[in-house]
DSSP file (Angstrom, degrees, kcal/mol; ACC not computed):
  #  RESIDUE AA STRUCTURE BP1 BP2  ACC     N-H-->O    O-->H-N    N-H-->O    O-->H-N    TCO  KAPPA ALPHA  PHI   PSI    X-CA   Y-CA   Z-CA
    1    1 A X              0   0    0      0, 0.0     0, 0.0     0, 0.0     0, 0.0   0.000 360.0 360.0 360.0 124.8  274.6    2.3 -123.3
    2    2 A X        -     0   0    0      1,-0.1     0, 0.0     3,-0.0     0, 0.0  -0.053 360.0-139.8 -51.6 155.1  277.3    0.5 -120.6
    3    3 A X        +     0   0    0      2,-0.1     2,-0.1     0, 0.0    -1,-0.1   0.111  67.4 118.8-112.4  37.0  280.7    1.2 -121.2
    4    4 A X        -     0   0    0      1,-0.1     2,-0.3     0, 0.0     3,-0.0  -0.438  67.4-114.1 -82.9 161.5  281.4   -2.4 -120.3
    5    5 A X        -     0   0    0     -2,-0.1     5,-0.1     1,-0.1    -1,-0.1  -0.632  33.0 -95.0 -88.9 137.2  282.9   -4.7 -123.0
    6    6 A X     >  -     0   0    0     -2,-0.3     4,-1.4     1,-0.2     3,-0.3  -0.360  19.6-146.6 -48.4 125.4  281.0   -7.9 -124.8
    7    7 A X  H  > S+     0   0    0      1,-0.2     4,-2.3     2,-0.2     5,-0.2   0.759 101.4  54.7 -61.0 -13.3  281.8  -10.9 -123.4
    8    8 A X  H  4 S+     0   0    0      1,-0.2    -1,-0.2     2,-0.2    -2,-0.1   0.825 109.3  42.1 -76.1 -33.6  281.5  -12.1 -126.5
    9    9 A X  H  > S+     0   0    0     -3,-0.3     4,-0.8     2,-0.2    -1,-0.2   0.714 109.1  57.7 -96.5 -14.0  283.8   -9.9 -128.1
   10   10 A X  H >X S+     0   0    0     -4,-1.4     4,-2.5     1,-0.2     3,-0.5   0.934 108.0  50.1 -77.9 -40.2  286.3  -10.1 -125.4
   11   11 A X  H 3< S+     0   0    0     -4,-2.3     4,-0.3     1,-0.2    -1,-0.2   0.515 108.8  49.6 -68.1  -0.5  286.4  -13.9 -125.8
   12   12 A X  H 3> S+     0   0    0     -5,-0.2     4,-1.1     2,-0.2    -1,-0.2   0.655 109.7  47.3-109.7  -5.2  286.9  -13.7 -129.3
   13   13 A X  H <X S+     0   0    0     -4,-0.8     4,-1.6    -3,-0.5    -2,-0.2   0.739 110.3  65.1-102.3 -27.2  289.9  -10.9 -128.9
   14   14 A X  H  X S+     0   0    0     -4,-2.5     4,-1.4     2,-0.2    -3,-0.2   0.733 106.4  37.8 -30.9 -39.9  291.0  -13.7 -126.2
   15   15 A X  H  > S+     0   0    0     -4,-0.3     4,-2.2    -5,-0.2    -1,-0.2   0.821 114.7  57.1 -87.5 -39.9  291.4  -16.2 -128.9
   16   16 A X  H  X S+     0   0    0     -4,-1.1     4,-1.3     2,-0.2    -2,-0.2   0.939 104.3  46.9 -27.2 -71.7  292.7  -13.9 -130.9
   17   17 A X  H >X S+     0   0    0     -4,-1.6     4,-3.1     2,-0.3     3,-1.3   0.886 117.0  42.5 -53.1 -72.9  295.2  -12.9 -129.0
   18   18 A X  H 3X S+     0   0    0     -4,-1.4     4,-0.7     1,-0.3    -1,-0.2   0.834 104.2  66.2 -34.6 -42.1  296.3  -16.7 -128.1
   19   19 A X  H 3X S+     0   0    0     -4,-2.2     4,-0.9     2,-0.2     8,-0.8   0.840 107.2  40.2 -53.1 -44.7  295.7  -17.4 -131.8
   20   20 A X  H << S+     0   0    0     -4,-1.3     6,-0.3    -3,-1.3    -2,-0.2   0.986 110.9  64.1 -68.7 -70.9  299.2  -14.6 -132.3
   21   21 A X  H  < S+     0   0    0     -4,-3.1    -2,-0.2     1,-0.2    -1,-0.2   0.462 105.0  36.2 -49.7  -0.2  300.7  -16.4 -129.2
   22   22 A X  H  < S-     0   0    0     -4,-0.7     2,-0.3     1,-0.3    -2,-0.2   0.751 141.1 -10.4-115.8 -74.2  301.1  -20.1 -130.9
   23   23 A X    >X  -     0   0    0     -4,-0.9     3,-2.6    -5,-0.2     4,-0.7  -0.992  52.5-137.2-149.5 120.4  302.0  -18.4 -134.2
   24   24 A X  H 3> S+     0   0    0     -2,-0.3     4,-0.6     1,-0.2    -1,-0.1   0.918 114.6  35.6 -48.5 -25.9  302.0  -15.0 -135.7
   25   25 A X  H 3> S+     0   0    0      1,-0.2     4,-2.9     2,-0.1     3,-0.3   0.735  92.5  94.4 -79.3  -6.7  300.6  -16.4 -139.1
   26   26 A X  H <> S+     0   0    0     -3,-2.6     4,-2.1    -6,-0.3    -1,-0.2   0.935  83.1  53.1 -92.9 -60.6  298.5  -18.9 -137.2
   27   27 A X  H  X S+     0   0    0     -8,-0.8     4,-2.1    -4,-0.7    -1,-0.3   0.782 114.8  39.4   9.7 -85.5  295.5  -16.4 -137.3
   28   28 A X  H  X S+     0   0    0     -4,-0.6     4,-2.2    -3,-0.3    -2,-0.3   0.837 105.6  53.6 -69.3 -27.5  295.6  -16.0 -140.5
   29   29 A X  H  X S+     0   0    0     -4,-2.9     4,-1.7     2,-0.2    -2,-0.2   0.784 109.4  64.6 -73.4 -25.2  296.3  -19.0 -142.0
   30   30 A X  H  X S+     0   0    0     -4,-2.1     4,-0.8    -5,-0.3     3,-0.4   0.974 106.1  38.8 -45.7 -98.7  293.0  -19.9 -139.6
   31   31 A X  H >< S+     0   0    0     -4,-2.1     3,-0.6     1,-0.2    -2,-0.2   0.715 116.5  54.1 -57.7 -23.4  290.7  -17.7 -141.4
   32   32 A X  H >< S+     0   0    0     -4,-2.2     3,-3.4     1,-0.1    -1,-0.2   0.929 102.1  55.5  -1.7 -81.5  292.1  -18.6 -144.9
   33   33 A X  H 3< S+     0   0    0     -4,-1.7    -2,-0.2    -3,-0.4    -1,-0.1   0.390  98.8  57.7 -57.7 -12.3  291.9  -22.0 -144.6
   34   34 A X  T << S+     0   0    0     -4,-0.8     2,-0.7    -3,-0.6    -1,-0.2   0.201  83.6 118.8-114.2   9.5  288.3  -21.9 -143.9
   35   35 A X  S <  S+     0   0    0     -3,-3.4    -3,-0.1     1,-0.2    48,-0.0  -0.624  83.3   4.4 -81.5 134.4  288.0  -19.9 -147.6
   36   36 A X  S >  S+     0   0    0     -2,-0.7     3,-2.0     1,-0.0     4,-0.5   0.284  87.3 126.6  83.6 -12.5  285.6  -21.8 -150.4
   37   37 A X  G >   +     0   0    0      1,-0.3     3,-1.1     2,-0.2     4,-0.3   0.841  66.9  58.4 -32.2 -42.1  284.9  -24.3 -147.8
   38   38 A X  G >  S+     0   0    0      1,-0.3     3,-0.9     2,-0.2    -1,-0.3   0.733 104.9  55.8 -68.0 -25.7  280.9  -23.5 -148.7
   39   39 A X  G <  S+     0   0    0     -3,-2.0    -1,-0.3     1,-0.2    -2,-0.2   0.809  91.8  66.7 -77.9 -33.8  281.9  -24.6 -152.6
   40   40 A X  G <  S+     0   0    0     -3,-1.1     2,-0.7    -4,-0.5    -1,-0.2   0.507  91.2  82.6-108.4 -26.8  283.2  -28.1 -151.4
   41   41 A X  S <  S-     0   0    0     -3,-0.9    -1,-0.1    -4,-0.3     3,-0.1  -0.781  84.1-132.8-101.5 110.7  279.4  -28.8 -150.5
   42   42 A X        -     0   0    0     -2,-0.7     2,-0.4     1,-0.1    -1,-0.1   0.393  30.6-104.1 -26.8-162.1  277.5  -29.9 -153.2
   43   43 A X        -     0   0    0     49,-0.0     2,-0.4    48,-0.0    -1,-0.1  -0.899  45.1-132.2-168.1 126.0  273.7  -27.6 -153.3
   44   44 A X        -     0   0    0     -2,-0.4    51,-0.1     1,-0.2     3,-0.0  -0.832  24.9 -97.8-105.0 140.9  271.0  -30.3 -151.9
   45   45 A X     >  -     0   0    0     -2,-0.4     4,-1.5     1,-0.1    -1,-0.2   0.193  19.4-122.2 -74.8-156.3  268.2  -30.6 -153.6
   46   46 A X  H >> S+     0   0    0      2,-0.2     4,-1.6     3,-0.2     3,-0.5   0.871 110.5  46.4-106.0 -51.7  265.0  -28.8 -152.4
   47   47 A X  H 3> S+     0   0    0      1,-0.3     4,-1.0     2,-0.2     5,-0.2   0.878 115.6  50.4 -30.2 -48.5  262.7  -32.7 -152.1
   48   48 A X  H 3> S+     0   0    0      1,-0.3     4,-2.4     2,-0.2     3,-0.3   0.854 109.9  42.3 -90.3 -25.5  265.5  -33.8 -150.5
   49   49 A X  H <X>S+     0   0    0     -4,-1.5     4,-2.3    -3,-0.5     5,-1.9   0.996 117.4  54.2 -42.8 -69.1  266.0  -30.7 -147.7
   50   50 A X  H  <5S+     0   0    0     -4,-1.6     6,-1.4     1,-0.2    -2,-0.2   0.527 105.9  46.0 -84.6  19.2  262.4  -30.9 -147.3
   51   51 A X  H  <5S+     0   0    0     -4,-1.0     6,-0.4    -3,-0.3    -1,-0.2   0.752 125.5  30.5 -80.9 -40.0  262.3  -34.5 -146.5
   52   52 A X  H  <5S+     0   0    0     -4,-2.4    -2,-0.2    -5,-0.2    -3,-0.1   0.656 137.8  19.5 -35.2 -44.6  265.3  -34.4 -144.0
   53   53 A X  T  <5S+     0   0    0     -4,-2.3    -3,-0.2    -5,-0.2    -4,-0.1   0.554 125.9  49.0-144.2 -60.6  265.1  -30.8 -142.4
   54   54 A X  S >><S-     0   0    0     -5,-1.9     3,-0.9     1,-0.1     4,-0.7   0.296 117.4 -41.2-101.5-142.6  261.3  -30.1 -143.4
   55   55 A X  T 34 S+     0   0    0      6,-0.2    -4,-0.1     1,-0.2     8,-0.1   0.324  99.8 100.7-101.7  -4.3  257.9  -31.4 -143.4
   56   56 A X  T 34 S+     0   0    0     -6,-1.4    -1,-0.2    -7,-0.2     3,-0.2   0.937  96.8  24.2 -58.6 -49.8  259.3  -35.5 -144.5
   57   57 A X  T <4 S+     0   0    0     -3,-0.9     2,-0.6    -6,-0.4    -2,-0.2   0.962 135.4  33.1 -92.9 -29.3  259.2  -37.0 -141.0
   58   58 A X     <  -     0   0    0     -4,-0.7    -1,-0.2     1,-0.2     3,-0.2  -0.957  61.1-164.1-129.5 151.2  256.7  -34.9 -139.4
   59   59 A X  S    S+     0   0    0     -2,-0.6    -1,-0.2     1,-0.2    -4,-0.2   0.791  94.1  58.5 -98.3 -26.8  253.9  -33.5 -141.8
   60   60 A X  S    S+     0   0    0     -3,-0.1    -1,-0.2    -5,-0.1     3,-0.1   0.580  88.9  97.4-113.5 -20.5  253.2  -30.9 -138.9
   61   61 A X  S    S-     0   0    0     -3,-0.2    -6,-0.2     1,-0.2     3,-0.0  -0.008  86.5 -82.1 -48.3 148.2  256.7  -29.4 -138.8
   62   62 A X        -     0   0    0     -8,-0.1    -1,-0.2     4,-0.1    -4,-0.2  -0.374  53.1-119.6 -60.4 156.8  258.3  -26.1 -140.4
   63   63 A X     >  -     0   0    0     -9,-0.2     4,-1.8    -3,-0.1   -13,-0.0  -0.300  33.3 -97.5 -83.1 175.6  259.2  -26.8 -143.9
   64   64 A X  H  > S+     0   0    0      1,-0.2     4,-0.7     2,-0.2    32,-0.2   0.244 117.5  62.6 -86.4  15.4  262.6  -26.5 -144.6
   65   65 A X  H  > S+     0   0    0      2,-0.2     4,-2.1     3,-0.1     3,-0.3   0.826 106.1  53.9 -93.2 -31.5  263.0  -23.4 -146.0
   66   66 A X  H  > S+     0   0    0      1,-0.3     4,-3.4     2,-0.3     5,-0.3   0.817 108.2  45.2 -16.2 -61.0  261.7  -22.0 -142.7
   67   67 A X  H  X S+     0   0    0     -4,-1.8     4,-1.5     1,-0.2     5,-0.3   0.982 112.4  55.2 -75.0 -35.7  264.0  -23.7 -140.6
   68   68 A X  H  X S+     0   0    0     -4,-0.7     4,-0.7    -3,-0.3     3,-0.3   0.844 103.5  52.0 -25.0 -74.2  266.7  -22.7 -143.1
   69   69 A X  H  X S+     0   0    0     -4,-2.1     4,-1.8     1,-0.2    -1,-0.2   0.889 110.1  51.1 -27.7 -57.0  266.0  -18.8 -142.9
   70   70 A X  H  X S+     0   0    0     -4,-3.4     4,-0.6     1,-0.2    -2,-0.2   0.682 106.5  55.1 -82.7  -9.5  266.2  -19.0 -138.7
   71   71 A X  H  X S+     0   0    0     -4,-1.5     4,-0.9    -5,-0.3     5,-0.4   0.537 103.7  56.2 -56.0 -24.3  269.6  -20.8 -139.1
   72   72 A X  H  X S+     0   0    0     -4,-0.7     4,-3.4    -5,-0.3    -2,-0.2   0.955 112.0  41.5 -59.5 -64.2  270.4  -17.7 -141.1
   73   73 A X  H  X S+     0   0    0     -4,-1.8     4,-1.9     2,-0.2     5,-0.2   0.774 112.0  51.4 -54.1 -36.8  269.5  -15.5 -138.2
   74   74 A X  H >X S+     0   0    0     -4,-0.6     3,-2.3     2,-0.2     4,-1.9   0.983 106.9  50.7 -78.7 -44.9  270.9  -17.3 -135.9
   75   75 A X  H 3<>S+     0   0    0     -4,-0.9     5,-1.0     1,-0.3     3,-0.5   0.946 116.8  49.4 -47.9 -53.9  274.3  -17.4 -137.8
   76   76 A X  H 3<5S+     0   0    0     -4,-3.4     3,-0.5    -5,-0.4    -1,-0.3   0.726 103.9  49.4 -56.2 -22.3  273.9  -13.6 -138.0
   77   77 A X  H <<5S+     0   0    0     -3,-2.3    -1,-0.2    -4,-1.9    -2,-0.2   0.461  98.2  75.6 -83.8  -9.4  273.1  -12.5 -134.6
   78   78 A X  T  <5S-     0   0    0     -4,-1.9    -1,-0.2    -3,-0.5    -2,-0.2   0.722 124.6-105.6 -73.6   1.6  276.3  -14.8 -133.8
   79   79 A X  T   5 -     0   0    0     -3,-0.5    -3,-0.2    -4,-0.2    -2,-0.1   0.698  46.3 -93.1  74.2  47.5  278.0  -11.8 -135.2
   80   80 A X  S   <S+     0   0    0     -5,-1.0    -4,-0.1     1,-0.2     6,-0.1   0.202  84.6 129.6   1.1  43.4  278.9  -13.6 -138.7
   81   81 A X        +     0   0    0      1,-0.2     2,-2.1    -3,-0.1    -1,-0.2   0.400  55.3  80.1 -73.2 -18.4  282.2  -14.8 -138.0
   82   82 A X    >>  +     0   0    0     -7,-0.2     4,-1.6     1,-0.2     3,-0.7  -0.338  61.5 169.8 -98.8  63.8  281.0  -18.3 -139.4
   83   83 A X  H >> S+     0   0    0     -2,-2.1     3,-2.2     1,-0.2     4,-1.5   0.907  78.8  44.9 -39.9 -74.9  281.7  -16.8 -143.6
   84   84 A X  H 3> S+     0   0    0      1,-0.3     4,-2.5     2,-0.2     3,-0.3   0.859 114.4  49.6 -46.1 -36.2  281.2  -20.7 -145.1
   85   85 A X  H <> S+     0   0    0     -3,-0.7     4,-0.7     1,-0.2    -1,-0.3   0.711 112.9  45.4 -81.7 -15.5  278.1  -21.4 -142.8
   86   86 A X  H << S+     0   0    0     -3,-2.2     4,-0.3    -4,-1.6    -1,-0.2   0.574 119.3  39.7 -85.3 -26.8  276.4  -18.1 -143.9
   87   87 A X  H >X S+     0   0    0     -4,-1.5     4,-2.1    -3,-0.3     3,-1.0   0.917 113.0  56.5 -93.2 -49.0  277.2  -18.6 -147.7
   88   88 A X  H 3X S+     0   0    0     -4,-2.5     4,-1.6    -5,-0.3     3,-0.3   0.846 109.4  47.6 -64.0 -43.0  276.4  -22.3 -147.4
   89   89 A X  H 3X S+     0   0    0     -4,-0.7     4,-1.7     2,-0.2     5,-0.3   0.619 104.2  56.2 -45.6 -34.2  272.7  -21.4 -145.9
   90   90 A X  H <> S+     0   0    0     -3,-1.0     4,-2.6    -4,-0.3    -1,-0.2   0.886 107.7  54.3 -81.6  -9.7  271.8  -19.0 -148.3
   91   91 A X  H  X S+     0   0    0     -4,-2.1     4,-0.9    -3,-0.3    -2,-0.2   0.847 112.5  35.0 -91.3 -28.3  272.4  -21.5 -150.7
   92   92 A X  H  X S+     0   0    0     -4,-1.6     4,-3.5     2,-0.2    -1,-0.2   0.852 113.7  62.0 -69.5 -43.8  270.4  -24.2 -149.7
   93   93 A X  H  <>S+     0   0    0     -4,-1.7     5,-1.0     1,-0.2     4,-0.3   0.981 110.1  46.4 -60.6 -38.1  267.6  -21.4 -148.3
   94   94 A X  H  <5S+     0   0    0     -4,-2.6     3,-0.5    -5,-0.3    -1,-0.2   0.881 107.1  54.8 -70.6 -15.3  267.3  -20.4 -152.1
   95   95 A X  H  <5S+     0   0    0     -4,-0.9    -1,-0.3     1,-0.3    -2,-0.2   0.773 106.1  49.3 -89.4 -21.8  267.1  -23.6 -153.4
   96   96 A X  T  <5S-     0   0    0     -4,-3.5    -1,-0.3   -32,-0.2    -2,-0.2   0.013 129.7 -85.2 -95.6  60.6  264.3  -24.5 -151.3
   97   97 A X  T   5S+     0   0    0     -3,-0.5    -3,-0.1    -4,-0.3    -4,-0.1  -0.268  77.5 139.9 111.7 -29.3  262.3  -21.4 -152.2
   98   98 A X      < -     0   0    0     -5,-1.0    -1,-0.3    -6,-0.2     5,-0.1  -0.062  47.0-141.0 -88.3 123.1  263.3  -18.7 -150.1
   99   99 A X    >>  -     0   0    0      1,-0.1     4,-2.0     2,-0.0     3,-1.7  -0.467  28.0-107.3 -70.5 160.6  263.4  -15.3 -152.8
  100  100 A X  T 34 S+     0   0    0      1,-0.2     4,-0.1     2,-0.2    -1,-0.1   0.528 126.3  60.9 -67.3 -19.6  266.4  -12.9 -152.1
  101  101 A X  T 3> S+     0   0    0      3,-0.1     4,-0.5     2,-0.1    -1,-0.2   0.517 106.2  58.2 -84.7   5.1  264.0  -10.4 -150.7
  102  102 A X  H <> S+     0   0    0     -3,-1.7     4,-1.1     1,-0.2    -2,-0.2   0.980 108.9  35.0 -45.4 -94.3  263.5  -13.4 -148.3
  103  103 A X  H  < S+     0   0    0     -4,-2.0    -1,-0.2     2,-0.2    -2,-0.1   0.076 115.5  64.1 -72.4  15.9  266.7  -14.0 -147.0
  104  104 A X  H >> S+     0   0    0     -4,-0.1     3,-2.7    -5,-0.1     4,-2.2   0.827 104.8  51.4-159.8-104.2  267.3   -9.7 -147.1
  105  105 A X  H 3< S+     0   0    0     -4,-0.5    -2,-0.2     1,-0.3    -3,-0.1   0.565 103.6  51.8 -29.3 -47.5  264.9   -9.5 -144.9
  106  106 A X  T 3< S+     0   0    0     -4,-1.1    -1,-0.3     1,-0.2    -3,-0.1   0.581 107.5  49.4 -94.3   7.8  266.0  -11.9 -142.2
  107  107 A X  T <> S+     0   0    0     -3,-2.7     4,-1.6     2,-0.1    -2,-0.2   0.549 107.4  60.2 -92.4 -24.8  269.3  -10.9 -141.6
  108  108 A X  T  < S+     0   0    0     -4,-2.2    -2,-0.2     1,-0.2    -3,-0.1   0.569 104.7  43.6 -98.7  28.0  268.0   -7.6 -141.4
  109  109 A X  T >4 S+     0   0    0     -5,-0.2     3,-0.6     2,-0.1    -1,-0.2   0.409 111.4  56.2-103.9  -5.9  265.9   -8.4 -138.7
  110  110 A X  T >> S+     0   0    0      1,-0.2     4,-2.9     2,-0.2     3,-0.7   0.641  97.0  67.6 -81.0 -14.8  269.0  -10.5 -136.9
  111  111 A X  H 3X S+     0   0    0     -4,-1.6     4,-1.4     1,-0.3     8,-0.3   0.781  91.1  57.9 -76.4 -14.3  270.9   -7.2 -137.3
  112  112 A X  H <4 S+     0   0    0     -3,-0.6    -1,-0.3     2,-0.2    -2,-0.2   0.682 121.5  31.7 -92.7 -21.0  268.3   -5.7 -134.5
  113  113 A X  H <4 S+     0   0    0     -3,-0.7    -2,-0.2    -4,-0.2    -3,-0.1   0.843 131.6  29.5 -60.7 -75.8  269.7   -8.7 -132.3
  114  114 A X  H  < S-     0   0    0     -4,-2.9     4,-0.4     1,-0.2    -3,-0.2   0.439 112.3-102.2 -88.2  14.8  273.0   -9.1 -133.4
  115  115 A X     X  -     0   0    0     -4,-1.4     4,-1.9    -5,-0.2    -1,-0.2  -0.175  32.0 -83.7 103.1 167.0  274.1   -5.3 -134.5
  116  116 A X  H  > S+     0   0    0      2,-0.2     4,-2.2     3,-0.2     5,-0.2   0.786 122.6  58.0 -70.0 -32.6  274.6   -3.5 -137.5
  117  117 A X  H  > S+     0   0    0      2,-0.2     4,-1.4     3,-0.2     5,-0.2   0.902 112.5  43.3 -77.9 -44.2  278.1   -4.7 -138.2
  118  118 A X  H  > S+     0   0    0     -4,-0.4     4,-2.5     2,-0.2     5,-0.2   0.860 111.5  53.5 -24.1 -59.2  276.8   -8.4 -138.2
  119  119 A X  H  X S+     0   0    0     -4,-1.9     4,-2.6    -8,-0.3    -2,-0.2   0.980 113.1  43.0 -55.5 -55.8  273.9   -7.4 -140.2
  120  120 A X  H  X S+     0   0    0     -4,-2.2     4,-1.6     2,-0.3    -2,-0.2   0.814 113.6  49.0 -63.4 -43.0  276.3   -5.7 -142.9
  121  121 A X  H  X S+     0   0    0     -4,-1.4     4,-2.4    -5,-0.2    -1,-0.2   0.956 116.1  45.5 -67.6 -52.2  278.8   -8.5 -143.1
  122  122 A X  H  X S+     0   0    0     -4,-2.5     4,-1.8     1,-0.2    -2,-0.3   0.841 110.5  52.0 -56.1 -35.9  275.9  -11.0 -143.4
  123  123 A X  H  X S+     0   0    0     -4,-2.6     4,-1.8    -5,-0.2    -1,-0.2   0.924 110.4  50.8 -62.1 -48.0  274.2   -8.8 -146.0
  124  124 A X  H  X S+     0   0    0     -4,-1.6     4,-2.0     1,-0.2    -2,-0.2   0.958 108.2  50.5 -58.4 -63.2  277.6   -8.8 -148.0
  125  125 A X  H  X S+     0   0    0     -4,-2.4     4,-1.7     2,-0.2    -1,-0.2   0.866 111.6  47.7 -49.1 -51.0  278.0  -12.6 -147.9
  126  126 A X  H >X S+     0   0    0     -4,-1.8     4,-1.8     1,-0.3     3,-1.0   0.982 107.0  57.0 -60.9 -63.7  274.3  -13.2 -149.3
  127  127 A X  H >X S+     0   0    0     -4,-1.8     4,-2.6     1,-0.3     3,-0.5   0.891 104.9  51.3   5.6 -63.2  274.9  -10.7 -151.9
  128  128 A X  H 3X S+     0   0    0     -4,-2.0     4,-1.5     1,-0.3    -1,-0.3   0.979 113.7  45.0 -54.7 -50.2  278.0  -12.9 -153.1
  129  129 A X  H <X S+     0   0    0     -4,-1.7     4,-0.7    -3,-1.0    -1,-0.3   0.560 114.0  49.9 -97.8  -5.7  275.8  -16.1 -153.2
  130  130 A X  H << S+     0   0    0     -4,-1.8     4,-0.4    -3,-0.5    -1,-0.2   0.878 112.0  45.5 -64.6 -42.0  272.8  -14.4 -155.0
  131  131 A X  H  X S+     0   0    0     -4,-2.6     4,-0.8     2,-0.3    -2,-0.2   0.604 114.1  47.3 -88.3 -12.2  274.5  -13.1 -157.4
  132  132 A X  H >< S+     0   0    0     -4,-1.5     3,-0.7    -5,-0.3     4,-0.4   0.828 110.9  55.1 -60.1 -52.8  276.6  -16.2 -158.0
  133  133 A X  T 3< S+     0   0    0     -4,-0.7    -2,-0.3     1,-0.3    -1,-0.2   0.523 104.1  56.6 -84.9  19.5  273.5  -18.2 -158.0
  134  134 A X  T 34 S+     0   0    0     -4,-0.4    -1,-0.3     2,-0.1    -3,-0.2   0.677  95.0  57.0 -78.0 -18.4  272.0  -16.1 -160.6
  135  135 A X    <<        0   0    0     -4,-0.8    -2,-0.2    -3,-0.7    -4,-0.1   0.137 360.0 360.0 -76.9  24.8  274.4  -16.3 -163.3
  136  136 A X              0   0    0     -4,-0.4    -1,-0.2    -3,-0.0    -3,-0.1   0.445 360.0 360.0 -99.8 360.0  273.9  -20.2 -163.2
């Protein structure tokens, strides 16, 4: 293994960093602000995903729970700094079908991309929004 640093991570302790420099709170008040966001969006129904997103304009396309799942991934290999876009995904992938050993499953195959600490922060967040959406 290199002992070079992620660019990825260097630009995001870059921003950080700036993030201090305009205002110490500014940071936080940043990742705050961006709590419950995923609540503010209604939960679309599954016709109407898969007429949009899935198999409605082109009969020959992935359905939408499909495409839903690899948004999942992708949002997890990004290292799962986007918390509302991750919660907001599982919720739509469970409403158009995808089971919880589903969506399980495909963050833990983005975690062989995007790390174990991605995978585990992404695991946590789906967690939250299963177990919300099973006591409704």
């Amino acid at each position: 293994m290199s002992d070079k640093t992620n660019p990825f991570d260097a630009w995001m302790k870059a921003s950080q960093d700036w993030a201090k420099g305009v205002s110490p709170e500014f940071a936080e008040v940043m990742a705050k602000s961006m709590q419950g966001v995923e609540d503010l969006m209604p939960t679309m129904p599954k016709e109407m995903m898969e007429a949009f997103m899935g198999k409605g304009m082109n009969p020959e396309a992935l359905d939408a729970k499909t495409k839903l799942l690899l948004t999942l991934q992708g949002l997890t290999i990004q290292g799962a700094f986007a918390e509302p876009q991750i919660k907001l995904t599982v919720r739509h992938a469970l409403e158009a079908g995808a089971s919880a050993q589903e969506v399980t499953e495909t963050i833990a195959l983005a975690g062989l991309f995007g790390g174990a600490p991605s995978m585990a922060k992404a695991l946590e967040l789906a967690q939250q929004v299963i177990k919300k959406d099973d006591k409704t």
